[in-house]
N, C-alpha and C positions, 0 to 999 in steps of 0.2 A: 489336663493342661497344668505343669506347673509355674507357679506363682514367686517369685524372688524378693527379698526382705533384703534392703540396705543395710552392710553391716563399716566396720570402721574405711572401710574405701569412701564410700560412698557419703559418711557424712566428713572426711576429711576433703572430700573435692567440692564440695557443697560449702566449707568455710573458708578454702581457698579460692572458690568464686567468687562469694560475698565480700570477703578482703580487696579482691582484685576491682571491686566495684563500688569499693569504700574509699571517699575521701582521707590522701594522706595526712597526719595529725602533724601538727606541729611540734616538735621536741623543743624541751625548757631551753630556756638562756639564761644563763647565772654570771655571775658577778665572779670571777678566775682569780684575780690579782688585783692588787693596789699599790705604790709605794705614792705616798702623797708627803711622806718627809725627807727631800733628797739636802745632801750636802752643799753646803753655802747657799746659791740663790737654787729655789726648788726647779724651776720653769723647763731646766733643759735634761732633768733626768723624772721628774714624774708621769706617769700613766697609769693608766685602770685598764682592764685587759677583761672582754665578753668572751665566752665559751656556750657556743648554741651549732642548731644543726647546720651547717654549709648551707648558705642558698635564703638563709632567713632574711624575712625584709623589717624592718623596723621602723617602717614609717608610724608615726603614732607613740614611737616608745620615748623614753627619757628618763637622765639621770639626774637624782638631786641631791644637791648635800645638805647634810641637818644639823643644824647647830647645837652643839650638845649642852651649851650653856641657856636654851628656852628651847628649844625645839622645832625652832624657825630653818625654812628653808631658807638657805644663806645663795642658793645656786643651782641652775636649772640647767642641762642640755637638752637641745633637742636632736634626737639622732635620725631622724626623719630624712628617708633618702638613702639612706646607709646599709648595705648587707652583712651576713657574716660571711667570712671567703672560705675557699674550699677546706683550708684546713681546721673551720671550728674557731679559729681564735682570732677576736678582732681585738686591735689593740689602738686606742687611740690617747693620743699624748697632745703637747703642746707645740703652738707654732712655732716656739724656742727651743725644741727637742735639741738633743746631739745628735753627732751624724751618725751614730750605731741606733740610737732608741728612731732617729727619722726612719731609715732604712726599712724597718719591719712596721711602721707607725699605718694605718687605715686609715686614721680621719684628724683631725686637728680638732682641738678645741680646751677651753682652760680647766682642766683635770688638777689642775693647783688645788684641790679638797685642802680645808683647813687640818689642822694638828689636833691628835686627837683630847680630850672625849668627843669624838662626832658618828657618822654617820654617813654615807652614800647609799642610795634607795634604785631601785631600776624599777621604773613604770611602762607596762603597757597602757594607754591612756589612761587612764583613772586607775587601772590595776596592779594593785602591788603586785611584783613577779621574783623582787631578790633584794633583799639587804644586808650591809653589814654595819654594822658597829664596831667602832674600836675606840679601845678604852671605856671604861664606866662612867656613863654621864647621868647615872641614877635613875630617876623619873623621867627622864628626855631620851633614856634607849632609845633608838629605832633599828634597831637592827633584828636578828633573826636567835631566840631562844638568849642564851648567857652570850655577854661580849667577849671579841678578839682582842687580845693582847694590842697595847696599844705601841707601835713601832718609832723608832729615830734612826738616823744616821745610813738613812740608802739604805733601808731593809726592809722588803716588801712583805705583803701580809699572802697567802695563797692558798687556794684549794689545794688539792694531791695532782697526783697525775690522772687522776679519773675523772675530777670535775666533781668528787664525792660533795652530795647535798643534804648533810642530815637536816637541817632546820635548827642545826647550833652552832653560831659564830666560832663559840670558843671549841668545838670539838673539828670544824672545816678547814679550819685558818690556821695557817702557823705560821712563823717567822721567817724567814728565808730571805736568802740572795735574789733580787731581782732577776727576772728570766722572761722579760718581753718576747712576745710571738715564740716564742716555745712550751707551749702551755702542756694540759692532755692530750696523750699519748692513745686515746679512744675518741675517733671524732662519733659525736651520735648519731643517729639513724630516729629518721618520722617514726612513733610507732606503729602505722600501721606497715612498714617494711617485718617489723620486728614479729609482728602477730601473721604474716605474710610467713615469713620463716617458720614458726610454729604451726603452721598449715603442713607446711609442706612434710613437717616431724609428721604426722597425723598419719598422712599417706602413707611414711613409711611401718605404720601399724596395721596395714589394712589385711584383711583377709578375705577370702572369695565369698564369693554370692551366696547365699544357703537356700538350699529350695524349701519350699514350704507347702509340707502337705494339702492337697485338697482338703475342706470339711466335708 
């Protein structure tokens, strides 16, 4: 009678099933964009713009601004209640928005962040999950590795088109033209979608059965 040994089929169907039976993961939400110093009165051209997976829930999360002058929370949102929408990019601005920044806007709330040396921090309850700094405010940083340039005049601060997340302000953030709700050009994926996909690579390495001599 002979005996058959699992070779790359067989342990690629075996981590395709375990994937399939594993709770999907939550993919990061980062901190996309900022312009917090618009032209003349701020209220109806600033916003802060999230880039997370479509479908995320955020009850429990919140933004705060850090004063860069002690290191005091000057300001809290609570976003509790709030999704990210299909496209990855939630952008929330003020109840005094214009009618282009209202039109793409997700949620109201006073996104007024003071001028920098400061800071905005994104907590999942207690958990830091993303910061930035902009401008150098010495010993009261809160932001993520070396501060971003610090901005005026209706010029946002922003990731790339990927959402790239090294864990340094100054290497993530650059200056740019404001571009609410048009964020990354990659919406992300839970990873176990991703490790899902990698299964399925597996499979296509597999080889047939090998009999295995009696002893």
């Amino acid at each position: 009678m002979k005996r058959y040994r699992f070779t790359c089929a067989g342990t690629g169907l075996l981590l395709v099933l375990f994937l399939l039976s594993a709770p999907a993961a939550q993919a990061a939400v980062v901190i996309q964009e900022v312009l917090y110093d618009g032209p003349g009165s701020d209220a109806d051209d600033v916003f802060i713009e999230l880039f997370g997976a479509p479908g995320t829930l955020l009850d429990g999360w919140s933004l705060a601004g850090i004063n860069g002058l002690n290191g005091d929370v000057y300001r809290t949102i609570d976003l509790s209640g709030t999704v990210i929408p299909v496209d990855g990019i939630f952008v929330i601005a003020t109840d005094s928005a214009s009618a282009s920044l209202a039109a793409v806007r997700d949620f109201v709330a006073n996104v007024d962040w003071q001028n920098g040396p400061d800071a905005v921090r994104l907590f999942e309850g207690e958990m830091l999950i993303d910061a930035l700094q902009y401008g150098d405010a010495g010993m009261f940083n809160a932001g993520e590795g070396n501060y971003a340039v610090d901005v005026t005049g209706a010029t946002s601060l922003s990731r790339d088109l990927f959402g790239t997340d090294t864990g340094d302000n100054a290497l993530d953030f650059s200056a740019v033209a404001p571009t609410p709700g048009t964020g990354p050009a990659v919406v992300p994926i839970p990873a176990a979608a991703w490790l899902f996909a990698s299964g399925l690579g597996l499979l296509g390495m597999r080889r047939r059965l090998q009999p295995v001599a009696d002893s």
